[in-house]
LOGU-777776 format. One record per atom (N, C-alpha, C): residue number from 1; chain; atom name; x, y negated, z negated. Coordinates in pm, whole numbers. Atoms other than C-alpha are relative to their C-alpha. Layout:
! LOGU-777776
<resi NUM chain A name CA X X Y Y Z Z> .
...
! end
This chain:
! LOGU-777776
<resi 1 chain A name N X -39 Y -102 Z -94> .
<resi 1 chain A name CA X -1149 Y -478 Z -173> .
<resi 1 chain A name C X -111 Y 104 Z 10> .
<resi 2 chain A name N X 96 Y -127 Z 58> .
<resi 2 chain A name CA X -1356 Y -190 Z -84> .
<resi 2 chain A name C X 55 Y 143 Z -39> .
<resi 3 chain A name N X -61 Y -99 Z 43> .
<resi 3 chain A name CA X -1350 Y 82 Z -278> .
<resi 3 chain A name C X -41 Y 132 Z 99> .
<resi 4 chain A name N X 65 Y -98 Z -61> .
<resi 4 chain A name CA X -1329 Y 408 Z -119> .
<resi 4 chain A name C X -19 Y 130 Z -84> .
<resi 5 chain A name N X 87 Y -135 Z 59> .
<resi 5 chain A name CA X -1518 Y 780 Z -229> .
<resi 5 chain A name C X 104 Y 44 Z -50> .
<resi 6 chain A name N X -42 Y -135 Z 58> .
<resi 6 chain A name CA X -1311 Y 1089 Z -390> .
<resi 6 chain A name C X 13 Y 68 Z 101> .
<resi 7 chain A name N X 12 Y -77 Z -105> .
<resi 7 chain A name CA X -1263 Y 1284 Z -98> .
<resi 7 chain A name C X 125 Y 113 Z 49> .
<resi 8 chain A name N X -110 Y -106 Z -39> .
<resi 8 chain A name CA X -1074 Y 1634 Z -2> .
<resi 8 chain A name C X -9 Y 48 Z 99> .
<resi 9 chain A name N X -35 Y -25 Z -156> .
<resi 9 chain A name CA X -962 Y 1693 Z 355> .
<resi 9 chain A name C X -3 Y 107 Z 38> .
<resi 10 chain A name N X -22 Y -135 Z -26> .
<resi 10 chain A name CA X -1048 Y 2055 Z 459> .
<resi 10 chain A name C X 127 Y -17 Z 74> .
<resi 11 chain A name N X -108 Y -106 Z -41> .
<resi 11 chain A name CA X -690 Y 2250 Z 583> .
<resi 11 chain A name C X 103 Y -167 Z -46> .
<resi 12 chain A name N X -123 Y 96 Z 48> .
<resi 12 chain A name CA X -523 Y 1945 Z 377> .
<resi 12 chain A name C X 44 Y 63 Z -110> .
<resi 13 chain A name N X -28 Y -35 Z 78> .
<resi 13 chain A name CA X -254 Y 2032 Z 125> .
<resi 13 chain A name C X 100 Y -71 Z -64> .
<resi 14 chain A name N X -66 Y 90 Z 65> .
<resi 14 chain A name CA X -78 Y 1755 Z 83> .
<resi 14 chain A name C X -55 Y -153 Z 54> .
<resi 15 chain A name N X 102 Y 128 Z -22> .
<resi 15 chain A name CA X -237 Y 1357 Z 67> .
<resi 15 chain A name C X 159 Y -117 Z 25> .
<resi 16 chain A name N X -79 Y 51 Z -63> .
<resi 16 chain A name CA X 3 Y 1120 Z 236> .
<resi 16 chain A name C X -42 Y -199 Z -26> .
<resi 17 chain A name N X 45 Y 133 Z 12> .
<resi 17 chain A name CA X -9 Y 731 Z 117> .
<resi 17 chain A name C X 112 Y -79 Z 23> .
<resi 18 chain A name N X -68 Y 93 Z -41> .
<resi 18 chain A name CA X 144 Y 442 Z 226> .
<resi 18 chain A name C X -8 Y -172 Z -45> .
<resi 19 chain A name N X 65 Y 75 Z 88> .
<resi 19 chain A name CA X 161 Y 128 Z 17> .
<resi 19 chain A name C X 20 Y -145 Z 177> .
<resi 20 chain A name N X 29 Y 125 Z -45> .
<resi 20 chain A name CA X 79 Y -217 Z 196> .
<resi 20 chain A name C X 41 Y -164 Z -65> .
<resi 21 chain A name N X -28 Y 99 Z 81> .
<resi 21 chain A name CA X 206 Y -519 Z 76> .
<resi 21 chain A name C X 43 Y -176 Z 82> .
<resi 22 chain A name N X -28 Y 122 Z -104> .
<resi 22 chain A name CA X 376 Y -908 Z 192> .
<resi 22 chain A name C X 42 Y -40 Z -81> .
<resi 23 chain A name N X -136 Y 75 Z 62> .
<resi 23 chain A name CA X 678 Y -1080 Z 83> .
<resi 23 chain A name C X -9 Y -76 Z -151> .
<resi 24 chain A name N X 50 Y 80 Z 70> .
<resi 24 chain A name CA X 680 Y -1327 Z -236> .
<resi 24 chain A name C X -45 Y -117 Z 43> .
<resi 25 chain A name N X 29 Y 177 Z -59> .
<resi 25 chain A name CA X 531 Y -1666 Z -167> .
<resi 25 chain A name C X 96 Y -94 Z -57> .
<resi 26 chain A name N X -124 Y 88 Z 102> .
<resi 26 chain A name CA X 742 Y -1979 Z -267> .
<resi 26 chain A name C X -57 Y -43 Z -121> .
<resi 27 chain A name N X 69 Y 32 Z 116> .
<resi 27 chain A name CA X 456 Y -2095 Z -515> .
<resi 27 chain A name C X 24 Y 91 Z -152> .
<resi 28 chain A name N X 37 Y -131 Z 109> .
<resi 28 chain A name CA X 493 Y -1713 Z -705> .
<resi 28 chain A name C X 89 Y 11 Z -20> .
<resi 29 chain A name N X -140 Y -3 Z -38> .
<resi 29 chain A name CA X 872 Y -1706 Z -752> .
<resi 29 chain A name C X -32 Y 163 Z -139> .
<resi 30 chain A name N X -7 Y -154 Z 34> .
<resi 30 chain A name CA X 773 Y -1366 Z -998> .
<resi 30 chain A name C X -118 Y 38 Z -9> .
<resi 31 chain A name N X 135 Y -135 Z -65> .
<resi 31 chain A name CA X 458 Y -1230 Z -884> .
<resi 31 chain A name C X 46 Y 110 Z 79> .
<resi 32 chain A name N X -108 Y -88 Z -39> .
<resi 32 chain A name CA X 564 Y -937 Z -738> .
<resi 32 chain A name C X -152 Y 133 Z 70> .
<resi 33 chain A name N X 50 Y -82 Z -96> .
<resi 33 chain A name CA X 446 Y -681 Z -461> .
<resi 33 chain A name C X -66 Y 118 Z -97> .
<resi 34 chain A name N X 90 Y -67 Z 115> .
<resi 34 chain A name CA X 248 Y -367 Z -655> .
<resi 34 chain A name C X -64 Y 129 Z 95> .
<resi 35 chain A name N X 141 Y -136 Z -4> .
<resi 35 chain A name CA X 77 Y -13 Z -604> .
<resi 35 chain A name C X -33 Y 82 Z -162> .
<resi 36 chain A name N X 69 Y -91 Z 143> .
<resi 36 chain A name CA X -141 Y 174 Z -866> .
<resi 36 chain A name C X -51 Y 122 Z 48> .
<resi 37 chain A name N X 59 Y -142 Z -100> .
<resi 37 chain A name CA X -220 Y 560 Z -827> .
<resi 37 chain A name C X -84 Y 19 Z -154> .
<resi 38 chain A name N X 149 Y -102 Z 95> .
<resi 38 chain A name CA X -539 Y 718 Z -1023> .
<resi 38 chain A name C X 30 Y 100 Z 44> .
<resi 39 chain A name N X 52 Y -109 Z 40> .
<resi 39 chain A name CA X -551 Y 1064 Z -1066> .
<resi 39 chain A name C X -163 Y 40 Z -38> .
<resi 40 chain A name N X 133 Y -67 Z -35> .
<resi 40 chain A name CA X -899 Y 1215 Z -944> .
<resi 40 chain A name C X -3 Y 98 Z -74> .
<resi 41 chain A name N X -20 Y -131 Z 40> .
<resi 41 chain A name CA X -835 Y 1556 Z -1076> .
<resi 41 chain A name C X 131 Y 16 Z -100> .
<resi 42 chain A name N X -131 Y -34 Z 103> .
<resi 42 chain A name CA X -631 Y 1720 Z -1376> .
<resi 42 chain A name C X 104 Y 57 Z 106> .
<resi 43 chain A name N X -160 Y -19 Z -96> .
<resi 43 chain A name CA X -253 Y 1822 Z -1278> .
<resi 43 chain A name C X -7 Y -35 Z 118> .
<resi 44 chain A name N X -70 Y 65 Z -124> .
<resi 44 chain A name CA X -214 Y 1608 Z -1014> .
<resi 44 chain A name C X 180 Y -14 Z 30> .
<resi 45 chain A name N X -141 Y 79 Z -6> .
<resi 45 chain A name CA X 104 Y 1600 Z -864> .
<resi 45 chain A name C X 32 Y -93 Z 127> .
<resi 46 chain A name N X -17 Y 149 Z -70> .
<resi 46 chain A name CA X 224 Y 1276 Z -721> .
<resi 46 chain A name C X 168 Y 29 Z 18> .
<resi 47 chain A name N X -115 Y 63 Z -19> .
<resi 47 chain A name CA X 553 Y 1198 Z -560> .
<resi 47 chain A name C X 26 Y -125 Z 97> .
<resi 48 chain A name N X -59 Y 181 Z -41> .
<resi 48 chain A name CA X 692 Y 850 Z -488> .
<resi 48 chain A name C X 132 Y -24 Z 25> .
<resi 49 chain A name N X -129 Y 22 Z -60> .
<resi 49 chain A name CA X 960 Y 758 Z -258> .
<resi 49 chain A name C X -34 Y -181 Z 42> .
<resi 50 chain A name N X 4 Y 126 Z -48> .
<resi 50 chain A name CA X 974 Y 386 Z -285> .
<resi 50 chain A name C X 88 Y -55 Z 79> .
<resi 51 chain A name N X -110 Y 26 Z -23> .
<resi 51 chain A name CA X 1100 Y 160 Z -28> .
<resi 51 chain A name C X 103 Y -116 Z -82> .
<resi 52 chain A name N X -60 Y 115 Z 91> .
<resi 52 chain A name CA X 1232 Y -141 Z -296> .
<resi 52 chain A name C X 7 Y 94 Z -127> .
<resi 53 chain A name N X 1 Y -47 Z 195> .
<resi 53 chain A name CA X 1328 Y -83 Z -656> .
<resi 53 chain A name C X -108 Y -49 Z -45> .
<resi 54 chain A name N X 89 Y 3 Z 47> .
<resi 54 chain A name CA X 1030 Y -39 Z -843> .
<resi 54 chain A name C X 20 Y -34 Z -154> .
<resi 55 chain A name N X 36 Y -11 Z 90> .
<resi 55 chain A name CA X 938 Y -88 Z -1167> .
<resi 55 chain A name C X -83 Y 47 Z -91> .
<resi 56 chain A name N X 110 Y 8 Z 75> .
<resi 56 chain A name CA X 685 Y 5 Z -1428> .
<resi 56 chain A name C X -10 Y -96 Z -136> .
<resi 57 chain A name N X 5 Y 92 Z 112> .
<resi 57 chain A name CA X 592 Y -285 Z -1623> .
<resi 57 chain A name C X -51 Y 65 Z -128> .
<resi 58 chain A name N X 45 Y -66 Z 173> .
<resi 58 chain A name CA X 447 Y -123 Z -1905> .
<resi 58 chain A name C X 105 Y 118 Z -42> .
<resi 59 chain A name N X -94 Y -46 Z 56> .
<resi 59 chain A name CA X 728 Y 127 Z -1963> .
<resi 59 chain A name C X 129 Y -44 Z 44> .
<resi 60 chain A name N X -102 Y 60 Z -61> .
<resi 60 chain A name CA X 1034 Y -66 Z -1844> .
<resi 60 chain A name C X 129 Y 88 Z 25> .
<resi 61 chain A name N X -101 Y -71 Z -39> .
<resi 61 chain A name CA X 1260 Y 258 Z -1848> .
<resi 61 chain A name C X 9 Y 103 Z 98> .
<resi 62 chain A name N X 42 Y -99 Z -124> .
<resi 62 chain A name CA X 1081 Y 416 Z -1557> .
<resi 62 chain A name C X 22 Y -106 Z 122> .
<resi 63 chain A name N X -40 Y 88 Z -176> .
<resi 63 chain A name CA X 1261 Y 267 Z -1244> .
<resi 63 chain A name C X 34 Y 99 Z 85> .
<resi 64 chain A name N X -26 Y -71 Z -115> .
<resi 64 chain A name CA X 1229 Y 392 Z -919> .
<resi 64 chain A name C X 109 Y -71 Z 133> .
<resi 65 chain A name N X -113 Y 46 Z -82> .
<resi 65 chain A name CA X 1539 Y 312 Z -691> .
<resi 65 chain A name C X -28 Y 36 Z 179> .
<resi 66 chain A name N X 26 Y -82 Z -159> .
<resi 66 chain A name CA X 1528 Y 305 Z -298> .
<resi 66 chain A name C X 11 Y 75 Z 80> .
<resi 67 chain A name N X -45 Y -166 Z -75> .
<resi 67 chain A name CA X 1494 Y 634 Z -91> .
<resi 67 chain A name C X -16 Y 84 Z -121> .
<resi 68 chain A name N X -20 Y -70 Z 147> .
<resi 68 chain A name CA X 1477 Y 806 Z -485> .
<resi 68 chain A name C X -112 Y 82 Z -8> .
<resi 69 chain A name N X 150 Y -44 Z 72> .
<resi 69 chain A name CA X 1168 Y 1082 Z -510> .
<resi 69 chain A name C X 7 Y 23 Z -98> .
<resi 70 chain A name N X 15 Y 5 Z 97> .
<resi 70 chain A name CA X 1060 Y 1062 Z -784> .
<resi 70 chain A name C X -162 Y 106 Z -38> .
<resi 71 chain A name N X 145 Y -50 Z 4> .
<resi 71 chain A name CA X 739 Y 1327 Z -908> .
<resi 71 chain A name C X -42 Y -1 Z -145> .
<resi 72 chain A name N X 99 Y -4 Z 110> .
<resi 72 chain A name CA X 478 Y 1316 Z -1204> .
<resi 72 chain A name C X -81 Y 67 Z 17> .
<resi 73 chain A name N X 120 Y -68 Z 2> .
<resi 73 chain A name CA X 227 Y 1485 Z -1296> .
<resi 73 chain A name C X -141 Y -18 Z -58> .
<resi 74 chain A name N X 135 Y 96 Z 12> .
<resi 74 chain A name CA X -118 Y 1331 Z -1334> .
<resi 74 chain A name C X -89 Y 110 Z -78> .
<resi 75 chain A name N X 109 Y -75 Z 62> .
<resi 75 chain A name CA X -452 Y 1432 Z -1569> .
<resi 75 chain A name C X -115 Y -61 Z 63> .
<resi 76 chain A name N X 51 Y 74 Z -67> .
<resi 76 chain A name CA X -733 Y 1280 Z -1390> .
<resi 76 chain A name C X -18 Y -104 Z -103> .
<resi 77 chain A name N X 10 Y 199 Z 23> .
<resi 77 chain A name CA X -786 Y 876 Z -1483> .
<resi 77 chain A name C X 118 Y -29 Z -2> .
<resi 78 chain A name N X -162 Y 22 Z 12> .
<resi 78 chain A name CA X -410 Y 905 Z -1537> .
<resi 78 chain A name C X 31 Y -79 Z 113> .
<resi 79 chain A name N X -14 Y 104 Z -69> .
<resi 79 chain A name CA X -271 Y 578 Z -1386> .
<resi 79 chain A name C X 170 Y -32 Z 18> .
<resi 80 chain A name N X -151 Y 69 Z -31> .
<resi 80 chain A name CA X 73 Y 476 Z -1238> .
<resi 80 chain A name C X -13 Y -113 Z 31> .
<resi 81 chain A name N X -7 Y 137 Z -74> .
<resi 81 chain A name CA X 173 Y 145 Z -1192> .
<resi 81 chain A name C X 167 Y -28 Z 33> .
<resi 82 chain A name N X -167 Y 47 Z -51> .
<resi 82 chain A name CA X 526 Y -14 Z -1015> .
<resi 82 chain A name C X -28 Y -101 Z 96> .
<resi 83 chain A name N X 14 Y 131 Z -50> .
<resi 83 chain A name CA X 572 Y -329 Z -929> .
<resi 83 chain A name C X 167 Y -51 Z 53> .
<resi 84 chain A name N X -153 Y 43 Z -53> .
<resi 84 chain A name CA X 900 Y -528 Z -725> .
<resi 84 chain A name C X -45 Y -143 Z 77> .
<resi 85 chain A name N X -18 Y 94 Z -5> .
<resi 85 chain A name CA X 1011 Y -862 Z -702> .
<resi 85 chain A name C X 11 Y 0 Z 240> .
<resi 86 chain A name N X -18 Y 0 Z -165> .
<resi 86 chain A name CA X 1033 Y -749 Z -304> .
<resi 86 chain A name C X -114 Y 99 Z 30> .
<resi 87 chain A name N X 140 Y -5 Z -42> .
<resi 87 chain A name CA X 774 Y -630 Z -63> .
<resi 87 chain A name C X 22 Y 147 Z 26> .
<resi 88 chain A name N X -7 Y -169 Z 3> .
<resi 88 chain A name CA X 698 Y -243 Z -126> .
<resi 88 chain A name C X -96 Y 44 Z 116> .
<resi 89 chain A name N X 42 Y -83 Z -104> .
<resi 89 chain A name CA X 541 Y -172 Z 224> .
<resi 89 chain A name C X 56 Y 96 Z 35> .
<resi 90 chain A name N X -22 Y -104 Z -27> .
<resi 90 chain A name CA X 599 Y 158 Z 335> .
<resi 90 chain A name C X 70 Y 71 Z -91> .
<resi 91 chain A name N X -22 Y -107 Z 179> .
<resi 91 chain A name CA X 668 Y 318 Z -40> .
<resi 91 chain A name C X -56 Y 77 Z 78> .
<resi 92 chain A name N X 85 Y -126 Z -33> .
<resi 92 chain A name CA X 562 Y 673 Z 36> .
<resi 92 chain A name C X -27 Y 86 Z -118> .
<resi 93 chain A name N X 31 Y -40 Z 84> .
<resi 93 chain A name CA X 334 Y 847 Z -175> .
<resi 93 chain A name C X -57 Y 146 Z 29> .
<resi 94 chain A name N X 38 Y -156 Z -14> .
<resi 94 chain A name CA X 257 Y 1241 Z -156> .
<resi 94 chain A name C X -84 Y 27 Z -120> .
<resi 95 chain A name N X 40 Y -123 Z 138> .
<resi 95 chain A name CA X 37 Y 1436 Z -378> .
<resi 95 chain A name C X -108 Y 139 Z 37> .
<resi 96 chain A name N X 14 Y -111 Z -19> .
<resi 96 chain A name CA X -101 Y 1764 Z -391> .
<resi 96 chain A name C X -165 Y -27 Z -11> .
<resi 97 chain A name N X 113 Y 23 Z -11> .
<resi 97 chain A name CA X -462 Y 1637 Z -431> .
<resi 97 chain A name C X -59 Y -137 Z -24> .
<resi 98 chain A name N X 29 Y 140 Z -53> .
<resi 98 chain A name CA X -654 Y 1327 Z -328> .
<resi 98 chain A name C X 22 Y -89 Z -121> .
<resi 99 chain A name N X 9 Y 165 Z 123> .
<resi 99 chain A name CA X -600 Y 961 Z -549> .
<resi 99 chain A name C X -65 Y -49 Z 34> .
<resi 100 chain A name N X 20 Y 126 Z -67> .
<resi 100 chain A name CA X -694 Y 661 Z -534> .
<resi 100 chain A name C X 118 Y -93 Z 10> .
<resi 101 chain A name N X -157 Y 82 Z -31> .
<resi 101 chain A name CA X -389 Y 439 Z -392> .
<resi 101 chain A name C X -56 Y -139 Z 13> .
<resi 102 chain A name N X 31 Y 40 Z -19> .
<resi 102 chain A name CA X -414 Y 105 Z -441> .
<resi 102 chain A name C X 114 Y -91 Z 18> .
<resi 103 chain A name N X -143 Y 47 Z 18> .
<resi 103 chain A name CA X -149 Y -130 Z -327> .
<resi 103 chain A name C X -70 Y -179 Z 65> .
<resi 104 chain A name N X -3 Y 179 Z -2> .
<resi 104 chain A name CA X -120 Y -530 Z -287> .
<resi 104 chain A name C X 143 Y -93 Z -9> .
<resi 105 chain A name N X -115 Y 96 Z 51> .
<resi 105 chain A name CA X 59 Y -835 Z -407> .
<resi 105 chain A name C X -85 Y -64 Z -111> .
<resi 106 chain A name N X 59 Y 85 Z 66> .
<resi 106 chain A name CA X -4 Y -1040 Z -726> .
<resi 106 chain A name C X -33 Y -100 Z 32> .
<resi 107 chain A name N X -37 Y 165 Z -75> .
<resi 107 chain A name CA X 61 Y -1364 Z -533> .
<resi 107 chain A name C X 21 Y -17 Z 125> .
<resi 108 chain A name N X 5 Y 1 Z -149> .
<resi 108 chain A name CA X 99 Y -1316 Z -171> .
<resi 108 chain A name C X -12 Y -137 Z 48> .
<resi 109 chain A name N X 18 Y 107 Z -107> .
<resi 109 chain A name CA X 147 Y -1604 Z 114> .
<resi 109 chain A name C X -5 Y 73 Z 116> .
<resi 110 chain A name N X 14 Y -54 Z -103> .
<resi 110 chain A name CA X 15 Y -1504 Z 431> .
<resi 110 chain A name C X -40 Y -159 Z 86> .
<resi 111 chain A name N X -151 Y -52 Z -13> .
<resi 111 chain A name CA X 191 Y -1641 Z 632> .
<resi 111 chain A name C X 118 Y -33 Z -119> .
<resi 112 chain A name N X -164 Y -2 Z 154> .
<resi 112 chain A name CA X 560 Y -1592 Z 441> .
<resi 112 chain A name C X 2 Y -188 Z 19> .
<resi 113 chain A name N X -64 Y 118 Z 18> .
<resi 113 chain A name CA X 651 Y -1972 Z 326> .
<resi 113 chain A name C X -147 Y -107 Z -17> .
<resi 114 chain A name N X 121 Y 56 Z 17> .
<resi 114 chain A name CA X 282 Y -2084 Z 256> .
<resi 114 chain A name C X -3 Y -86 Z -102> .
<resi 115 chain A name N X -25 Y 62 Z 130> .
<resi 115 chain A name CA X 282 Y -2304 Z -26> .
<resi 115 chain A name C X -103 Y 82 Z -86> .
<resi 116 chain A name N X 91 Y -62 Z 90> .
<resi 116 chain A name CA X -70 Y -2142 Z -157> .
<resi 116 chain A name C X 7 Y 151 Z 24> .
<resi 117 chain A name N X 16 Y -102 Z 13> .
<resi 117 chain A name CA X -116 Y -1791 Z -271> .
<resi 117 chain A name C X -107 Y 39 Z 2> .
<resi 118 chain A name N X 113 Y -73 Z 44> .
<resi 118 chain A name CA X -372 Y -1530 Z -295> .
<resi 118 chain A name C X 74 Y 178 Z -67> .
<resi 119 chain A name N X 1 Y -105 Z 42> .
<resi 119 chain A name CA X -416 Y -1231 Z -487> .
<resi 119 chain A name C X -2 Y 148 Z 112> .
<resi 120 chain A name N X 26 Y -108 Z -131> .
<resi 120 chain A name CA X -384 Y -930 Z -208> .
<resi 120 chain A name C X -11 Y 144 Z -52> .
<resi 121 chain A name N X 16 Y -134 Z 98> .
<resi 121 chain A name CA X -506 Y -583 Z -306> .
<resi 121 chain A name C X -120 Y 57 Z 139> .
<resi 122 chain A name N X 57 Y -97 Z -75> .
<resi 122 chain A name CA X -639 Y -294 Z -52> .
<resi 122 chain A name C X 33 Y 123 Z -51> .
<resi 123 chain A name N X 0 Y -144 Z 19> .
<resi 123 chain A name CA X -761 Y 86 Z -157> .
<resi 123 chain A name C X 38 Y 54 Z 147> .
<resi 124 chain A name N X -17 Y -74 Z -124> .
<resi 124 chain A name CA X -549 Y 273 Z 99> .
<resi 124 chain A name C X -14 Y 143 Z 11> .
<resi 125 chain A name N X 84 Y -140 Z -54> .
<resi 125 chain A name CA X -696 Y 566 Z 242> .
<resi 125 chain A name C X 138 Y 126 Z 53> .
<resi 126 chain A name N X -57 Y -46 Z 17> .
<resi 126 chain A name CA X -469 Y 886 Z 242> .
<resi 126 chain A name C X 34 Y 55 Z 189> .
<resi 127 chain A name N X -24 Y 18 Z -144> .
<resi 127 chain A name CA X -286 Y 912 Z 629> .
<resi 127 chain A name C X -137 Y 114 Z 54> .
<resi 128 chain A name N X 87 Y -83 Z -2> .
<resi 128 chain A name CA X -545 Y 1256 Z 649> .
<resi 128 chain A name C X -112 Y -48 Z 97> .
<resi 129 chain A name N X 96 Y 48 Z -58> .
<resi 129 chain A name CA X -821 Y 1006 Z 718> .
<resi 129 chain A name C X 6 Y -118 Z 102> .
<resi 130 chain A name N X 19 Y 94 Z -61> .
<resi 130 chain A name CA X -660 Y 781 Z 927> .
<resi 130 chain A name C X -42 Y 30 Z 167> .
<resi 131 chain A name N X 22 Y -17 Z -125> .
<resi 131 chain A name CA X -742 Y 690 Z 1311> .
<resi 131 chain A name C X 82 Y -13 Z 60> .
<resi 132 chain A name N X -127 Y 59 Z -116> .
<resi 132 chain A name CA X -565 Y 615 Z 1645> .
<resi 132 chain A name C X -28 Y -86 Z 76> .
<resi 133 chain A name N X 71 Y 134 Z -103> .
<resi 133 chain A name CA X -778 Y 324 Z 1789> .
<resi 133 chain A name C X -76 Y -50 Z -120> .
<resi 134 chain A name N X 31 Y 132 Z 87> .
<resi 134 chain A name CA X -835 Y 4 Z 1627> .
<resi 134 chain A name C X -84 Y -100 Z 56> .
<resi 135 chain A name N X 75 Y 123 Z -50> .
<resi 135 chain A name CA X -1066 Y -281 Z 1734> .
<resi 135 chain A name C X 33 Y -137 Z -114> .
<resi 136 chain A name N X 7 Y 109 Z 80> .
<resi 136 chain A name CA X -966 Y -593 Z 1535> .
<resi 136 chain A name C X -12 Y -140 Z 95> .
<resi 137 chain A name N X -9 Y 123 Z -57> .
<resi 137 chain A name CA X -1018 Y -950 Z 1581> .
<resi 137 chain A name C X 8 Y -126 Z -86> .
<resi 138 chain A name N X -24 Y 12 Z 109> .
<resi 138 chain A name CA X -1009 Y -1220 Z 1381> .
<resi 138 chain A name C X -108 Y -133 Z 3> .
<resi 139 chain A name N X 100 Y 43 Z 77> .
<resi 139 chain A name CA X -1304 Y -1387 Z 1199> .
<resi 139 chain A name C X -7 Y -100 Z -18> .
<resi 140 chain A name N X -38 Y 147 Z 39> .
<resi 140 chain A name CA X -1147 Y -1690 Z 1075> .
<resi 140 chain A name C X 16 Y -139 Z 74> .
<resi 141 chain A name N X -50 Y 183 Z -83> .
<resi 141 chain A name CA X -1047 Y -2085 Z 1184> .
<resi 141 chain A name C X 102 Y -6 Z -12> .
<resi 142 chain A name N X -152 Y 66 Z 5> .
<resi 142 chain A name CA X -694 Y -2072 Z 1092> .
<resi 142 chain A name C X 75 Y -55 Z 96> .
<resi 143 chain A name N X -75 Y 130 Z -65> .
<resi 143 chain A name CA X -507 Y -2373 Z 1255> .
<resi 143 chain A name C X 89 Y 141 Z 85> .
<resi 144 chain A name N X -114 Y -61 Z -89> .
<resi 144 chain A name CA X -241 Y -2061 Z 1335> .
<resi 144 chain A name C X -24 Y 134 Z 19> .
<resi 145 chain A name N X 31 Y -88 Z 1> .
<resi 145 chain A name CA X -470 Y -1778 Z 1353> .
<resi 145 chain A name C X 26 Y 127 Z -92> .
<resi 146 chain A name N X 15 Y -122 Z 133> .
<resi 146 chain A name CA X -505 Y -1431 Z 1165> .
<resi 146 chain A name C X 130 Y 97 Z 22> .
<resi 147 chain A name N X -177 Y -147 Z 6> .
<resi 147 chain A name CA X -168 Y -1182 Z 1073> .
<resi 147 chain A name C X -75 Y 89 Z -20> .
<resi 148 chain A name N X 92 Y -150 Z 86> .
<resi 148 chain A name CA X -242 Y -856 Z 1093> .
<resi 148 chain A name C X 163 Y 105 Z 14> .
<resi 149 chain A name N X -137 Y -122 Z 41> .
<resi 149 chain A name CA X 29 Y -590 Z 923> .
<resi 149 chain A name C X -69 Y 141 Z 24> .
<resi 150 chain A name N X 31 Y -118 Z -20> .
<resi 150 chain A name CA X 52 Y -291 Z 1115> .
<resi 150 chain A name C X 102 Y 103 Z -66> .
<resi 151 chain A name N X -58 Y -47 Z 76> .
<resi 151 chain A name CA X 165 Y 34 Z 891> .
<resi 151 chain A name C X 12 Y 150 Z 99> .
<resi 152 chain A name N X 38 Y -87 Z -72> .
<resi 152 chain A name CA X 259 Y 329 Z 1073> .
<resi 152 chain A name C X 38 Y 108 Z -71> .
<resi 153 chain A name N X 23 Y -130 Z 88> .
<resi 153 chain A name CA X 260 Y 721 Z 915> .
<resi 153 chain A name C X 179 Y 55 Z 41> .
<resi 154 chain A name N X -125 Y -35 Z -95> .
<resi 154 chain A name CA X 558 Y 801 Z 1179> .
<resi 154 chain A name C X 97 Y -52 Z 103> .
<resi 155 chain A name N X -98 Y 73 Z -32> .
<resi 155 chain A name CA X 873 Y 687 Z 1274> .
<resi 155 chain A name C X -43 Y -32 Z 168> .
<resi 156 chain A name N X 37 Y 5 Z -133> .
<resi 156 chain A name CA X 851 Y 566 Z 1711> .
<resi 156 chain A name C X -140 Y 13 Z 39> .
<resi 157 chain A name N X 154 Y 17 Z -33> .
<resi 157 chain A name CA X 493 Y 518 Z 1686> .
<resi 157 chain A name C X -15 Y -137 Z 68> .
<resi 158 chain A name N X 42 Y 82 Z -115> .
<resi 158 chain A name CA X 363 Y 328 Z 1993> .
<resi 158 chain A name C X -156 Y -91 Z -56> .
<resi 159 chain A name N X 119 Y 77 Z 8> .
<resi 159 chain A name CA X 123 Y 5 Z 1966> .
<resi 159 chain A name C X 14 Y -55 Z 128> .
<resi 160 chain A name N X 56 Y 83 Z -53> .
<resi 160 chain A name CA X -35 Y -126 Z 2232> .
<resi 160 chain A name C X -69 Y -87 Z 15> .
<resi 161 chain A name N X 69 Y 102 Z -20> .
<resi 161 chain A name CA X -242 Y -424 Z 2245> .
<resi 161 chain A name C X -69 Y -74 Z 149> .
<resi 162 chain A name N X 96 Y 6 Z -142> .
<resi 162 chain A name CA X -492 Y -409 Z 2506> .
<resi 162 chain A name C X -64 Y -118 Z 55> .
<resi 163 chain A name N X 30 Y 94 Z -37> .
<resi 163 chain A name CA X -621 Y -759 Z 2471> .
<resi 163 chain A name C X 30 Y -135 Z -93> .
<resi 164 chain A name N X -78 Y 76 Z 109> .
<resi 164 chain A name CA X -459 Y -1077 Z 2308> .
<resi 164 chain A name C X -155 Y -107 Z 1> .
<resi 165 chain A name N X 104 Y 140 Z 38> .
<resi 165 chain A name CA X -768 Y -1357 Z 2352> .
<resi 165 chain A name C X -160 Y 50 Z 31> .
<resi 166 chain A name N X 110 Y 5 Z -74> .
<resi 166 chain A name CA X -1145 Y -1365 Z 2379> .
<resi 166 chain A name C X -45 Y -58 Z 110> .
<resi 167 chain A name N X 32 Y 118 Z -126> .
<resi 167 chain A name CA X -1126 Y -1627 Z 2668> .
<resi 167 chain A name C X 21 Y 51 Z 107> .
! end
């Protein structure tokens, strides 16, 4: 994935993340959807409104339930992890000064019902820096062409799609 900089948003005061993720595959029956937050800076505070029940595998008595905020308070390198047997797209993550958000799947099928997996993992960039025009296309040969998961910041947000083929 690429990684992205450290970066603080002049007249920002709160960092806005959004995790990314894609279903289980049938191959992965417990690989499981995933975000990790770093702490840039001491006292960070983080809050997490997942949308699935979360987990933290390494302390198993920190579960986050759906719609539930939940806040911590970070030292910088200080690391969260939560993981779910279901697909944690649009978890929402707040904090009072920039992370690094990194969200995925252990096992991913793209598309859902694939027999093979891949590992899926993107550093997502805090809404602050996002845009409003996209250019994608897609790179590949796939027999059924390229998925692309769109994530949006706000509820009735409009996509258009200005052009479906190169031909």
């Amino acid at each position: 994935y690429t990684a992205l900089p450290f970066r603080t948003v002049s007249g920002v005061n709160q960092y806005h993340y959004y995790a990314v993720s894609v279903p289980r595959g049938i191959k992965s029956p417990t690989a499981n959807s995933a975000f990790l937050i770093i702490a840039c800076v001491h006292h960070t505070m983080v809050t997490i409104t997942p949308s699935q029940i979360a987990n933290d595998p390494i302390n198993p008595n920190r579960t986050l339930t759906i719609g539930e905020s939940r806040t911590f308070v970070l030292d910088e390198l200080d690391t969260l992890y939560f993981a779910s047997p279901e697909d944690l797209t649009g978890s929402h993550v707040v904090s009072d000064q920039p992370i690094s958000f990194i969200s995925g799947h252990e096992c991913g099928s793209v598309p859902y019902g694939r027999v093979q997996c891949n590992h899926l993992v993107e550093q997502i960039p805090p809404t602050a820096l996002w845009g409003k025009q996209f250019f994608i296309s897609s790179i590949s040969l796939h027999p059924g062409g390229d998925i692309f998961k769109m994530v949006a910041s706000s509820n009735s947000t409009t996509v258009n799609i200005l052009c479906t083929s190169s031909k």
